[in-house]
C-alpha positions as CSV (number, residue, x, y, z in Angstrom):
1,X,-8.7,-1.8,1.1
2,X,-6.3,1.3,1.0
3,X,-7.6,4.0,-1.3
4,X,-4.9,4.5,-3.9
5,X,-3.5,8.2,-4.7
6,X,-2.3,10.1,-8.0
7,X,0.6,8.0,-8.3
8,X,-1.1,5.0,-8.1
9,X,0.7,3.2,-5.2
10,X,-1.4,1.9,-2.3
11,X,-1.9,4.7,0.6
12,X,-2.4,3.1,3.6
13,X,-1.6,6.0,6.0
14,X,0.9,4.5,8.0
15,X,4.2,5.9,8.0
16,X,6.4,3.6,6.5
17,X,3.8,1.1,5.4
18,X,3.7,3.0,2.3
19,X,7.4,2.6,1.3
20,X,7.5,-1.5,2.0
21,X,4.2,-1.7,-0.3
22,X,6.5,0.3,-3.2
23,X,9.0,-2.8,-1.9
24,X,6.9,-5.1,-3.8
25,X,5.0,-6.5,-1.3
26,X,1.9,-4.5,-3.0
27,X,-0.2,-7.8,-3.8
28,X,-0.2,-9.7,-0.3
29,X,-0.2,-6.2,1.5
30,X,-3.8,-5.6,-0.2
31,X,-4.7,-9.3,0.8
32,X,-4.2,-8.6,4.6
33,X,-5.2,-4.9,4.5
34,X,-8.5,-5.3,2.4
């Protein structure tokens, strides 16, 4: 599961990955990634 920073979004590490998780794809992102 990506570790979550200060802001409280997802971090996953990956360039870009990170802006489509703010997209709203937060909850089904989590389900693949965790």
């Amino acid at each position: 599961m990506g570790d979550k920073n200060n802001t409280g979004r997802v971090k996953t590490g990956i360039d870009g990955f990170d802006e489509l998780i703010e997209g709203g794809l937060t909850k089904n992102t989590v389900t693949l990634i965790s």
